[in-house]
KOLGU-4560 file (N, C-alpha, C; in nm, 3 decimals, padded with zeros to 5 digits):
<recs>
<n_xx: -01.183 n_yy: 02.976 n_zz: 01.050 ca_xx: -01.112 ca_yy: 02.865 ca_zz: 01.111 c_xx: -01.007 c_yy: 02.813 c_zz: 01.012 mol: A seq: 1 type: UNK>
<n_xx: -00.858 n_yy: 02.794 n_zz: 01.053 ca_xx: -00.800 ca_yy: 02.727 ca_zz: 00.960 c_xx: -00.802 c_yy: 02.590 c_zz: 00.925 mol: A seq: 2 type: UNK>
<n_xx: -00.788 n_yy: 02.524 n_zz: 00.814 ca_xx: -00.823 ca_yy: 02.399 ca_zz: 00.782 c_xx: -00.642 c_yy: 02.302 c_zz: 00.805 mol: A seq: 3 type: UNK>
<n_xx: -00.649 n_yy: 02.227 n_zz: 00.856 ca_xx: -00.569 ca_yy: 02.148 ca_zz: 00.867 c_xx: -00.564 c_yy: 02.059 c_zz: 00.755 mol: A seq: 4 type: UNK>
<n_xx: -00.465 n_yy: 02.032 n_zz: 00.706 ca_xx: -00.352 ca_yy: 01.953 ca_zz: 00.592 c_xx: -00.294 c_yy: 01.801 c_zz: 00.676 mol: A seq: 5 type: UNK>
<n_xx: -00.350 n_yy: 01.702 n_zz: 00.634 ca_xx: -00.391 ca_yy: 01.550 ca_zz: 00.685 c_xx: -00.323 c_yy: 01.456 c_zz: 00.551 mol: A seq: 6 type: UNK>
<n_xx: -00.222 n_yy: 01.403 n_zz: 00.585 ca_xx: -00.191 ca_yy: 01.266 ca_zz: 00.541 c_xx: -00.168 c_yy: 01.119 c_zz: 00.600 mol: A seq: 7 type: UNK>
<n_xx: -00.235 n_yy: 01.006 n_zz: 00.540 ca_xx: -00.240 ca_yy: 00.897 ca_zz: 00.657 c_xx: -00.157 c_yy: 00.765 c_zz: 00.545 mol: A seq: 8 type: UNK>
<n_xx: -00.087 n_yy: 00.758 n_zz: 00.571 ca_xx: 00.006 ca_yy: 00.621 ca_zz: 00.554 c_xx: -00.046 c_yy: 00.534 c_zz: 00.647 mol: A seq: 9 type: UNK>
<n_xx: -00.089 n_yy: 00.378 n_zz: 00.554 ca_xx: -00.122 ca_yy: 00.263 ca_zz: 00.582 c_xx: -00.038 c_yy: 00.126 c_zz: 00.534 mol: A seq: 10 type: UNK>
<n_xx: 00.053 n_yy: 00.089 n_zz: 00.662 ca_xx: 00.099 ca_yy: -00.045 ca_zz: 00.633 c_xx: -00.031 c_yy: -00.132 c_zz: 00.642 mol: A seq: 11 type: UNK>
<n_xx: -00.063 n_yy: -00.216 n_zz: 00.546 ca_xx: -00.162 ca_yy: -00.281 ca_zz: 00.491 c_xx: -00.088 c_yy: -00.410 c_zz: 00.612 mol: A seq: 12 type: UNK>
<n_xx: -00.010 n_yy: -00.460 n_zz: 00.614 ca_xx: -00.007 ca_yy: -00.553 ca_zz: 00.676 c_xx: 00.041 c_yy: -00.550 c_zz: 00.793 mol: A seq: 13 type: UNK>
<n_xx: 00.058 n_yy: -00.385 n_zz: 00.868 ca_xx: 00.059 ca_yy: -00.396 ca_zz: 01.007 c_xx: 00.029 c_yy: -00.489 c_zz: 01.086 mol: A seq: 14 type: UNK>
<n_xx: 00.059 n_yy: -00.550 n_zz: 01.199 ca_xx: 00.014 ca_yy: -00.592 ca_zz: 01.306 c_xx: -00.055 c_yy: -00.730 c_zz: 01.250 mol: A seq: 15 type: UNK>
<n_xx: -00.002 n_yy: -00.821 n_zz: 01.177 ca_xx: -00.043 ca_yy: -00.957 ca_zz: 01.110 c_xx: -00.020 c_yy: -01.020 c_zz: 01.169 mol: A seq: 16 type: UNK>
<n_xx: 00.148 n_yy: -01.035 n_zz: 01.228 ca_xx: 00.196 ca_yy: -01.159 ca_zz: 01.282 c_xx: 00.146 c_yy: -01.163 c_zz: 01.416 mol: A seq: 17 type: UNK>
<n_xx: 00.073 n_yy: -01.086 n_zz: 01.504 ca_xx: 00.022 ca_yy: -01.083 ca_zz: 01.626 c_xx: -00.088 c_yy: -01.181 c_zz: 01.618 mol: A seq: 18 type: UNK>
<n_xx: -00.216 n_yy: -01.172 n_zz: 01.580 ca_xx: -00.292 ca_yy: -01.302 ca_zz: 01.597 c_xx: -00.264 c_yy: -01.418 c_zz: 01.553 mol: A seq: 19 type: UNK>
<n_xx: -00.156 n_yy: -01.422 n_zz: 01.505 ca_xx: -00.077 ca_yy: -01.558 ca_zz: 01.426 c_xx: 00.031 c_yy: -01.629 c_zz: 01.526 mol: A seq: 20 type: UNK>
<n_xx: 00.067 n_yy: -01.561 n_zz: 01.644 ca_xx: 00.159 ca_yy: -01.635 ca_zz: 01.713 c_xx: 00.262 c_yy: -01.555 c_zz: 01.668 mol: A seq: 21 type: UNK>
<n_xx: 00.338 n_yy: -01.496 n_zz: 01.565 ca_xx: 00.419 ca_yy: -01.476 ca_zz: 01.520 c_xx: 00.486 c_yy: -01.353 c_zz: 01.628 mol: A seq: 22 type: UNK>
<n_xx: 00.590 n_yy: -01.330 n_zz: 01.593 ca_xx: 00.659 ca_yy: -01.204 ca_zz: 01.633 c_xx: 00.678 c_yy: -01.089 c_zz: 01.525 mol: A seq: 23 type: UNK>
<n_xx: 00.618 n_yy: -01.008 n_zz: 01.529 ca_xx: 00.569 ca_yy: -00.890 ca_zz: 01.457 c_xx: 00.523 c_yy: -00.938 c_zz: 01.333 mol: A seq: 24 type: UNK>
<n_xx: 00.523 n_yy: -00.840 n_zz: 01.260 ca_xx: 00.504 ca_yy: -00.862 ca_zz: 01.091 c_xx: 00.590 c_yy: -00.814 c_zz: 00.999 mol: A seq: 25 type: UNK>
<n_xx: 00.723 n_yy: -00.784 n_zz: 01.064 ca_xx: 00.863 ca_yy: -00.731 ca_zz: 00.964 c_xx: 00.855 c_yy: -00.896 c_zz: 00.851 mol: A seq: 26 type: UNK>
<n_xx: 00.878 n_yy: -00.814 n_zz: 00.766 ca_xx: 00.932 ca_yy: -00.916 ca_zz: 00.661 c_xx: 00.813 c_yy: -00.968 c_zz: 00.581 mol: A seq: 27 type: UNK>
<n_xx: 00.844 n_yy: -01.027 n_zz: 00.456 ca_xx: 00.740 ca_yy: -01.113 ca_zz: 00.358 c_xx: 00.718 c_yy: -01.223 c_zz: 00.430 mol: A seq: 28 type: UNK>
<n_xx: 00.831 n_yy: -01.304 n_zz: 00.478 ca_xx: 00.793 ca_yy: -01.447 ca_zz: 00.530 c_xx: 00.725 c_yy: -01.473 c_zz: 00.636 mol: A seq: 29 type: UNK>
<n_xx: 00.737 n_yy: -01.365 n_zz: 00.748 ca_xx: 00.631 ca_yy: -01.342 ca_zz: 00.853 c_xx: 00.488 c_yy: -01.339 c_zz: 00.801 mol: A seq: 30 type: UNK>
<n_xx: 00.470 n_yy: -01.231 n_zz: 00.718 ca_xx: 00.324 ca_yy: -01.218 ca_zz: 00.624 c_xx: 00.244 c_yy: -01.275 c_zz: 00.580 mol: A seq: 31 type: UNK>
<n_xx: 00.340 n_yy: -01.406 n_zz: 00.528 ca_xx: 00.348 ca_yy: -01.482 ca_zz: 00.429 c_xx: 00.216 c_yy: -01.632 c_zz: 00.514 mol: A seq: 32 type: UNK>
<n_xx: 00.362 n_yy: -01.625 n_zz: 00.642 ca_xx: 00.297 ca_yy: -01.721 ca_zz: 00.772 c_xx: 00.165 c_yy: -01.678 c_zz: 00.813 mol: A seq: 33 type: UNK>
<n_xx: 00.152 n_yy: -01.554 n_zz: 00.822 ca_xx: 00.065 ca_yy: -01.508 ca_zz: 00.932 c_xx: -00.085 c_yy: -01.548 c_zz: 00.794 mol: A seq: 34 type: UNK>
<n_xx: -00.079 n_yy: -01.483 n_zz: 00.670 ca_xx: -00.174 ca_yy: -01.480 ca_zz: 00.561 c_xx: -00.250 c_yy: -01.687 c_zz: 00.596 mol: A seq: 35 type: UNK>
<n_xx: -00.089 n_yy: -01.740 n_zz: 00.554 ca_xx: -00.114 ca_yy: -01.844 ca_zz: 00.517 c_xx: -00.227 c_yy: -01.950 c_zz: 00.655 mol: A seq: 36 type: UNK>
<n_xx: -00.233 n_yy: -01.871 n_zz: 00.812 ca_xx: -00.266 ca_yy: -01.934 ca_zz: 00.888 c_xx: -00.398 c_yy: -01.881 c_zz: 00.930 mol: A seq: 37 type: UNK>
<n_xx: -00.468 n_yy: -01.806 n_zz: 00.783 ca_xx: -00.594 ca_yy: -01.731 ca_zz: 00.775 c_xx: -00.608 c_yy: -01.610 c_zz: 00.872 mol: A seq: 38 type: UNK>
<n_xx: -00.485 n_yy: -01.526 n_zz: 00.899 ca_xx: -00.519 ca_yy: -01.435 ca_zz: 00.983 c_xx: -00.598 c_yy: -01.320 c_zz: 00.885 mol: A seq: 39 type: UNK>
<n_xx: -00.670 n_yy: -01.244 n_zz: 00.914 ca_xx: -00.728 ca_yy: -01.164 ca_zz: 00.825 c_xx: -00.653 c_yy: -00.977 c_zz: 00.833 mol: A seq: 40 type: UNK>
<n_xx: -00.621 n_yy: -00.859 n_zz: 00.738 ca_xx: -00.576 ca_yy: -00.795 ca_zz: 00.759 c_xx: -00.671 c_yy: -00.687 c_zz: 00.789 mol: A seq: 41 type: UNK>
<n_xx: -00.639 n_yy: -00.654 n_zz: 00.902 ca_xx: -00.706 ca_yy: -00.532 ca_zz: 00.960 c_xx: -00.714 c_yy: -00.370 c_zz: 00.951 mol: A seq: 42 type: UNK>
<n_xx: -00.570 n_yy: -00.383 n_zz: 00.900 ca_xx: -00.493 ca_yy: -00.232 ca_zz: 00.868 c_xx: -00.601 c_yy: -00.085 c_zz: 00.784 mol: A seq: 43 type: UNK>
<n_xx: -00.604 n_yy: -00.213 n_zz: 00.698 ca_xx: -00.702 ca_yy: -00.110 ca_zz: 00.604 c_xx: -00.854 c_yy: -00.106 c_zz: 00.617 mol: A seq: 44 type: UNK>
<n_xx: -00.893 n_yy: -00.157 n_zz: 00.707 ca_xx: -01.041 ca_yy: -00.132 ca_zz: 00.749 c_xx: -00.994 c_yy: -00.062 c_zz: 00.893 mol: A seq: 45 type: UNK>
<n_xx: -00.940 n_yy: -00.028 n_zz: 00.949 ca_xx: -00.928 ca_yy: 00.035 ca_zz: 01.061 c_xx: -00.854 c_yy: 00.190 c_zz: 01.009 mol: A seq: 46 type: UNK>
<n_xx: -00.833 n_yy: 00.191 n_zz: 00.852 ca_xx: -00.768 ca_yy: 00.283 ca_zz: 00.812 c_xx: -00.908 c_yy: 00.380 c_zz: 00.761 mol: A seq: 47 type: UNK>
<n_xx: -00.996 n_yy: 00.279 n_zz: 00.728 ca_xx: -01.132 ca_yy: 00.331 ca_zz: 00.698 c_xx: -01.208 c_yy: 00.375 c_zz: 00.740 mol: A seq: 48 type: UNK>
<n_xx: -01.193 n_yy: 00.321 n_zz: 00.883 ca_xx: -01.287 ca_yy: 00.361 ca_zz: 01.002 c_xx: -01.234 c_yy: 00.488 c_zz: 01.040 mol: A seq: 49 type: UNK>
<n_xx: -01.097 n_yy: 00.524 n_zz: 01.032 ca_xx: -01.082 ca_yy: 00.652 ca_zz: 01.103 c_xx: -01.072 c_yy: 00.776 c_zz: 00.989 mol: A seq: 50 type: UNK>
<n_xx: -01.084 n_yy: 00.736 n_zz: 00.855 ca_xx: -01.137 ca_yy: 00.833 ca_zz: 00.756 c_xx: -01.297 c_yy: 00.876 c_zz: 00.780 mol: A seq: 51 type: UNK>
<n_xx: -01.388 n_yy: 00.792 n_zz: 00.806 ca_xx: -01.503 ca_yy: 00.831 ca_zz: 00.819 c_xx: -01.532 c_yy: 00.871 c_zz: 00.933 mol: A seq: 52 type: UNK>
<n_xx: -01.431 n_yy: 00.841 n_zz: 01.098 ca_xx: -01.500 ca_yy: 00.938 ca_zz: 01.144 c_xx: -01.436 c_yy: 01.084 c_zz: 01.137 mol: A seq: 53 type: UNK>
<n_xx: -01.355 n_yy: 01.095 n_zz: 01.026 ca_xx: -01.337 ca_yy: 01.266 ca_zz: 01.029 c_xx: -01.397 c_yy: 01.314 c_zz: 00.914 mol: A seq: 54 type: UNK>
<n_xx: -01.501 n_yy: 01.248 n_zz: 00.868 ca_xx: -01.594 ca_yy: 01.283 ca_zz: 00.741 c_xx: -01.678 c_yy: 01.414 c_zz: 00.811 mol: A seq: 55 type: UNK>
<n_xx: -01.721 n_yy: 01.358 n_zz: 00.933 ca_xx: -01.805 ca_yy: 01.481 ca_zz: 00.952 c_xx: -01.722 c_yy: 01.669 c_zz: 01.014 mol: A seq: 56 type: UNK>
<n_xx: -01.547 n_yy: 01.648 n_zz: 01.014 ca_xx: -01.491 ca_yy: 01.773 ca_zz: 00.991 c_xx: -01.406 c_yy: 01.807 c_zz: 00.846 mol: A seq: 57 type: UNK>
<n_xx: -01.462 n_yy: 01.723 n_zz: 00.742 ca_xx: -01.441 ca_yy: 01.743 ca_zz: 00.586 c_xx: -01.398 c_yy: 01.892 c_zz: 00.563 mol: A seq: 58 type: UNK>
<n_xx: -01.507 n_yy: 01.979 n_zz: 00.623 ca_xx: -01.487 ca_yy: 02.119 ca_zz: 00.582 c_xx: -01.355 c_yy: 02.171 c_zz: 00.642 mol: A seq: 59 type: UNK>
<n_xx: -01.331 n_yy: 02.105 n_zz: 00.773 ca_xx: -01.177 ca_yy: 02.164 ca_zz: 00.795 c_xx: -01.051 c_yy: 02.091 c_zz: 00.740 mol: A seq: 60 type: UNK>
<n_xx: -01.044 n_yy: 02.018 n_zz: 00.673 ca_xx: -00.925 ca_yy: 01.928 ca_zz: 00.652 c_xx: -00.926 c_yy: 01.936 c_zz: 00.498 mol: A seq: 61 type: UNK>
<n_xx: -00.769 n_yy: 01.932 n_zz: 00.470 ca_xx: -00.704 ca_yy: 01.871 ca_zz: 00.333 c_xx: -00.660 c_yy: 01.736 c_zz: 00.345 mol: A seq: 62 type: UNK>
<n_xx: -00.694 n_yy: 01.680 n_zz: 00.241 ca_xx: -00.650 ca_yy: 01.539 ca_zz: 00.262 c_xx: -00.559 c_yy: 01.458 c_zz: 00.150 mol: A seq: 63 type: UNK>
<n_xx: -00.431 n_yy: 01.483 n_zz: 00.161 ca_xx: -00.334 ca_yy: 01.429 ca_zz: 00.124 c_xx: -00.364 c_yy: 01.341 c_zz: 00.027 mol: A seq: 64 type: UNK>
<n_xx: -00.386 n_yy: 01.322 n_zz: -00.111 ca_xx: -00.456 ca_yy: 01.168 ca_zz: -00.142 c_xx: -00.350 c_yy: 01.106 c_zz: -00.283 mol: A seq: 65 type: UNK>
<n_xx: -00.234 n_yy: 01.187 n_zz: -00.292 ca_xx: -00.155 ca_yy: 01.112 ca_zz: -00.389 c_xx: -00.004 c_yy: 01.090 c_zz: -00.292 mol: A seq: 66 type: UNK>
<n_xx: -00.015 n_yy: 00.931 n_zz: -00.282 ca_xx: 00.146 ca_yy: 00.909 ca_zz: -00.243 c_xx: 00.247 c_yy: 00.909 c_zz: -00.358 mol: A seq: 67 type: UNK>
<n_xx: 00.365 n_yy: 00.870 n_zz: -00.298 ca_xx: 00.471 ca_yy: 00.832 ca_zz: -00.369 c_xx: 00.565 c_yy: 00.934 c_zz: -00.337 mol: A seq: 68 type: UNK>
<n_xx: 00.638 n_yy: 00.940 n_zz: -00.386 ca_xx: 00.727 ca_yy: 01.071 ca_zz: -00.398 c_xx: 00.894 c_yy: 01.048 c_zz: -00.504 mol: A seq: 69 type: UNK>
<n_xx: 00.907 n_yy: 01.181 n_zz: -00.552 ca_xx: 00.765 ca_yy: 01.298 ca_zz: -00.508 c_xx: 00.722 c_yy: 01.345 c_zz: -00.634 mol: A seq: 70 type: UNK>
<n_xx: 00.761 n_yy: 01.326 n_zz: -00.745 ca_xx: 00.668 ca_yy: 01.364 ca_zz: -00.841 c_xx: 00.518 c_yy: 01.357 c_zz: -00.811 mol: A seq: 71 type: UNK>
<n_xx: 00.438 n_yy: 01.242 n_zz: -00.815 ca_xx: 00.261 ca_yy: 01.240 ca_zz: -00.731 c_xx: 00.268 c_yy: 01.302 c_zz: -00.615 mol: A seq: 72 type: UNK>
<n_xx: 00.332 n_yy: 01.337 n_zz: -00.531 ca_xx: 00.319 ca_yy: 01.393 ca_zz: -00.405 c_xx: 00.283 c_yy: 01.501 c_zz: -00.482 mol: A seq: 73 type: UNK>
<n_xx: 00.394 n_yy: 01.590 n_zz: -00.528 ca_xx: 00.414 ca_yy: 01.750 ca_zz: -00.556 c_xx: 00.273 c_yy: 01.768 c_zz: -00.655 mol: A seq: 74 type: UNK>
<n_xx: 00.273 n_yy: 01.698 n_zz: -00.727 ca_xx: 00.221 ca_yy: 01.715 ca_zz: -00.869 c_xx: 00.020 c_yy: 01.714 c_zz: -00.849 mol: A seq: 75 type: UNK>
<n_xx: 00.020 n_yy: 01.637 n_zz: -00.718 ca_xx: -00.140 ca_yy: 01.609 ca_zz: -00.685 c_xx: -00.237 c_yy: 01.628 c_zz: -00.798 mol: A seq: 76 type: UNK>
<n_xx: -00.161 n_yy: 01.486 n_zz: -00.849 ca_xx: -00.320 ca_yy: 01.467 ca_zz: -01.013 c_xx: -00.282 c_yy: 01.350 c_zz: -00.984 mol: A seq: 77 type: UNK>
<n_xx: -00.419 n_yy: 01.315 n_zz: -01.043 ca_xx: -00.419 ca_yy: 01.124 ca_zz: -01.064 c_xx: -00.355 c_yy: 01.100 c_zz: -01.157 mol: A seq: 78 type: UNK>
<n_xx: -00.364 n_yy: 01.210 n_zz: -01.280 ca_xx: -00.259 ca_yy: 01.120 ca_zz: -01.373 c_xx: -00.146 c_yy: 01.054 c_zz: -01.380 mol: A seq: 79 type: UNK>
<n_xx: -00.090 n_yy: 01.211 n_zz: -01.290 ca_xx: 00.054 ca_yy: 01.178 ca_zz: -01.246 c_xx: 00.070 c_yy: 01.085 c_zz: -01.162 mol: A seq: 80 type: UNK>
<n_xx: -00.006 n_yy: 01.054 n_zz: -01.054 ca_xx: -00.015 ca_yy: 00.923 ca_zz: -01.009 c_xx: 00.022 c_yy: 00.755 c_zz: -01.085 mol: A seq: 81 type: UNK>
<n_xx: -00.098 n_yy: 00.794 n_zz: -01.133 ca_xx: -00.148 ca_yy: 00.600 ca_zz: -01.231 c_xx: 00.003 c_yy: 00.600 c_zz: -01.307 mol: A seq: 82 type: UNK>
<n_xx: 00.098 n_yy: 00.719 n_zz: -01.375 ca_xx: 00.189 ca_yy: 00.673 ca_zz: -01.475 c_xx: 00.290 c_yy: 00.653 c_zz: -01.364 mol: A seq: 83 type: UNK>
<n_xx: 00.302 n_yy: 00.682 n_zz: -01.253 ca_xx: 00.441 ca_yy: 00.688 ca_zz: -01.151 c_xx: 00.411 c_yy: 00.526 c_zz: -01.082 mol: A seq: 84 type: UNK>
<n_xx: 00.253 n_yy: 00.504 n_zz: -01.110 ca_xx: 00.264 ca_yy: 00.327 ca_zz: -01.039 c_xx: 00.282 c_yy: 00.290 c_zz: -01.132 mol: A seq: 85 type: UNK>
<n_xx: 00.246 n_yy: 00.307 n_zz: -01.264 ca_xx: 00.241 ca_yy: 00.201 ca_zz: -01.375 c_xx: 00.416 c_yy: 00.161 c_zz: -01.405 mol: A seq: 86 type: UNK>
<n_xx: 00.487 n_yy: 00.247 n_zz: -01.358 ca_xx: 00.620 ca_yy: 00.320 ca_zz: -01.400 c_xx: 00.695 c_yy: 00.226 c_zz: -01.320 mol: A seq: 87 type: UNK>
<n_xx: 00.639 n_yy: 00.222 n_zz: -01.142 ca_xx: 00.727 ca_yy: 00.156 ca_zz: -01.057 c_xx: 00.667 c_yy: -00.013 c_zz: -01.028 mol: A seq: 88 type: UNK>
<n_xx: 00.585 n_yy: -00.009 n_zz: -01.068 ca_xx: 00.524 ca_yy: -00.178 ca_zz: -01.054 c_xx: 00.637 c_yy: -00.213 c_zz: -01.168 mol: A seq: 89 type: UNK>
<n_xx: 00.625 n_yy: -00.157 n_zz: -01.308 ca_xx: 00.713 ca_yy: -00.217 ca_zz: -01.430 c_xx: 00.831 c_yy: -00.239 c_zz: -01.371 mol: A seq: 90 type: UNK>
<n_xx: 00.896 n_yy: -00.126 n_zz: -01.317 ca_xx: 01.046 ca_yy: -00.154 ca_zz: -01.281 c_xx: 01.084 c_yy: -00.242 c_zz: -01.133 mol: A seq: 91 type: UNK>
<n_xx: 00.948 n_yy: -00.235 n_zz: -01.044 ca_xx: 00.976 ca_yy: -00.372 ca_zz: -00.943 c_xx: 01.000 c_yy: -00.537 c_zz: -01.020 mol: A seq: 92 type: UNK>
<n_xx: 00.853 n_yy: -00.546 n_zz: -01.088 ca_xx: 00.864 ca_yy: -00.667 ca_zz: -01.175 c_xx: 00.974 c_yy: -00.724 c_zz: -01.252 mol: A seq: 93 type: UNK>
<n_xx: 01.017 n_yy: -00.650 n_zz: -01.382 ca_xx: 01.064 ca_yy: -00.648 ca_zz: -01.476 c_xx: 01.243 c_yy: -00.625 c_zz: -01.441 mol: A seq: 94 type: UNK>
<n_xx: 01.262 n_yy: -00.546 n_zz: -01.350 ca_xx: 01.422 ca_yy: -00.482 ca_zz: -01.290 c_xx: 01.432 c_yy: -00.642 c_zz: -01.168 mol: A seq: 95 type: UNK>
<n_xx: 01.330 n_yy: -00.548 n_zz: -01.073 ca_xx: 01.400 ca_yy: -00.618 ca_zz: -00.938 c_xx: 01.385 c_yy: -00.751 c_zz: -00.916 mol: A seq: 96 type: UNK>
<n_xx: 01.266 n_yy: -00.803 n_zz: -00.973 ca_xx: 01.250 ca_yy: -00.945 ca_zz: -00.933 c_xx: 01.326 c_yy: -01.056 c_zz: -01.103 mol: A seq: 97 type: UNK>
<n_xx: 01.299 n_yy: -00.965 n_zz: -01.177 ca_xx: 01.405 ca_yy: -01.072 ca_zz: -01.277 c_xx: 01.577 c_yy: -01.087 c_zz: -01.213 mol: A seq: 98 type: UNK>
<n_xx: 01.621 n_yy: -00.975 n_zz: -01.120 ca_xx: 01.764 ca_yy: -00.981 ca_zz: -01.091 c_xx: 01.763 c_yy: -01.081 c_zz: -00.993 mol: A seq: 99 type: UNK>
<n_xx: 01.702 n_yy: -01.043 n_zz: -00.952 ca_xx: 01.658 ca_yy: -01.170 ca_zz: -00.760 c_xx: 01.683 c_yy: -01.313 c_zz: -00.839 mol: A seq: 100 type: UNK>
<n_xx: 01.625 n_yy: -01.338 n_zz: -00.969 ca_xx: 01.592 ca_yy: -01.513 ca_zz: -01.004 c_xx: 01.549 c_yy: -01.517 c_zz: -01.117 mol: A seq: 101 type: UNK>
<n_xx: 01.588 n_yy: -01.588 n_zz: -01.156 ca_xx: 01.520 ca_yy: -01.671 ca_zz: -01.310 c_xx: 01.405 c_yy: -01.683 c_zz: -01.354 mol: A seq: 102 type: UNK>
<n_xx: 01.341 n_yy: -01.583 n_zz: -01.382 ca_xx: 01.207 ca_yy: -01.618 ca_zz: -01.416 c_xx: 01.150 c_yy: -01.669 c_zz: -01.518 mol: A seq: 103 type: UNK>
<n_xx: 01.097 n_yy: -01.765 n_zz: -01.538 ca_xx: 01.032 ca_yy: -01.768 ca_zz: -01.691 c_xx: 00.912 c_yy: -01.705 c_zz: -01.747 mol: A seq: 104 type: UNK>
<n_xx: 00.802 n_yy: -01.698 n_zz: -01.646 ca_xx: 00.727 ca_yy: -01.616 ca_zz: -01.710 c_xx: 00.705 c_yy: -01.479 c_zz: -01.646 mol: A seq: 105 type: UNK>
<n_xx: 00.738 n_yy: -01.359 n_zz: -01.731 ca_xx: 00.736 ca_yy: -01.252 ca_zz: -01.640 c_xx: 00.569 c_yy: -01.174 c_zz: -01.697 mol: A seq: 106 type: UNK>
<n_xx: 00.521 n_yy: -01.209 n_zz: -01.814 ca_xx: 00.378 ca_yy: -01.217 ca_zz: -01.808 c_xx: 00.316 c_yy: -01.224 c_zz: -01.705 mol: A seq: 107 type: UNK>
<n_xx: 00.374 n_yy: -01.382 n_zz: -01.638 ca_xx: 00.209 ca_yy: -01.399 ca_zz: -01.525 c_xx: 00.268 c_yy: -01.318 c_zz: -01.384 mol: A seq: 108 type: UNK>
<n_xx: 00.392 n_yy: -01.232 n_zz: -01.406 ca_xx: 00.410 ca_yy: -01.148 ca_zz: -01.290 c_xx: 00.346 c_yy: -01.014 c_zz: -01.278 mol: A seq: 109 type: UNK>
<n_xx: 00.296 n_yy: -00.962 n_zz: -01.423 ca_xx: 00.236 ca_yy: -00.830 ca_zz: -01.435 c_xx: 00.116 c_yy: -00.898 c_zz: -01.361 mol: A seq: 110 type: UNK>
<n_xx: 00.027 n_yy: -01.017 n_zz: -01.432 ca_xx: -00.086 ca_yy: -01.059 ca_zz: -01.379 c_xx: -00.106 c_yy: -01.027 c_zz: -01.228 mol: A seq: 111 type: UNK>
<n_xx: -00.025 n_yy: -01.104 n_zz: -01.163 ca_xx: -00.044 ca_yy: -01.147 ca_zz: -01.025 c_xx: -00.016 c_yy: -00.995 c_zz: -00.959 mol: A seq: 112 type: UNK>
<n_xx: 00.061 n_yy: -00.931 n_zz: -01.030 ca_xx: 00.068 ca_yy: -00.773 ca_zz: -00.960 c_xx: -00.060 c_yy: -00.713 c_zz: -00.995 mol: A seq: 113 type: UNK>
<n_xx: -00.107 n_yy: -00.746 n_zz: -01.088 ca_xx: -00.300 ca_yy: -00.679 ca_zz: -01.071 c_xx: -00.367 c_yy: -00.743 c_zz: -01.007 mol: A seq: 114 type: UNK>
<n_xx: -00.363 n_yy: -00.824 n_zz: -00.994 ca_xx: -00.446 ca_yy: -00.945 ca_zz: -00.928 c_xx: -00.416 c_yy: -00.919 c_zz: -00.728 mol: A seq: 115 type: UNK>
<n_xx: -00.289 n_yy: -00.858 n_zz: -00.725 ca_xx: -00.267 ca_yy: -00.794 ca_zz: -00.542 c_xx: -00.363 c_yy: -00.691 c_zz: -00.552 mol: A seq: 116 type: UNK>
</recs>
C-alpha cells in the first residue's frame, strides 16, 4: 500500500471572532477583542483531535512535522528547526517591532515572546 505524505497548517486563532460577535478573526485587533471577551481558542484542540484520529492509519502516512520555509521544511531536523525560530522570533522582535515604535525595553519582549 502506498503511504501518503500529510501536512496540516493550523491558524491558532481561526474562527475567534465568531463566538465573540465579531466579524471574522483577520487581524490582531479582532483577536485581541475576541481573547479579551474570554472567547477560548479552539483551533488547536480541534487540530488535535484530527491528528489522533489518524493515529490509528500511522502506518500509512508521513507526517510533515517541520514548518517554515524552507530551510526546516527541506532540511526535516529539529535542529534546523529551533535555530530558524530562534533566528526569526530575534528578527520579528528586535528588526520589526523596534521599527514599528520606540521601545524601551526590548528584554521584556524576548520574555513575553516565550511566555506566547
Amino acid at each position: 500500500m502506498q503511504r501518503l505524505t500529510l501536512g496540516l497548517v493550523v491558524n491558532p486563532f481561526a474562527g475567534v471572532g465568531g463566538p465573540a460577535g465579531l466579524k471574522g478573526s483577520d487581524g490582531a485587533e479582532i483577536v485581541a477583542q475576541a481573547l479579551a471577551r474570554g472567547v477560548q481558542l479552539r483551533a488547536p484542540e480541534r487540530a488535535q483531535r484530527c491528528l489522533a484520529a489518524l493515529d490509528t492509519h500511522r502506518s500509512q502516512l508521513t507526517l510533515l512535522t517541520y514548518g517554515g520555509f524552507p530551510e526546516p521544511f527541506f532540511a526535516q531536523s529539529a535542529r534546523d528547526w529551533k535555530r530558524w525560530q530562534r533566528e526569526r522570533l530575534s528578527r520579528v522582535i528586535h528588526e520589526d517591532l523596534v521599527s514599528l515604535e520606540q521601545v524601551k525595553e526590548i528584554s521584556q519582549l524576548d520574555l513575553l515572546a516565550i511566555m506566547l
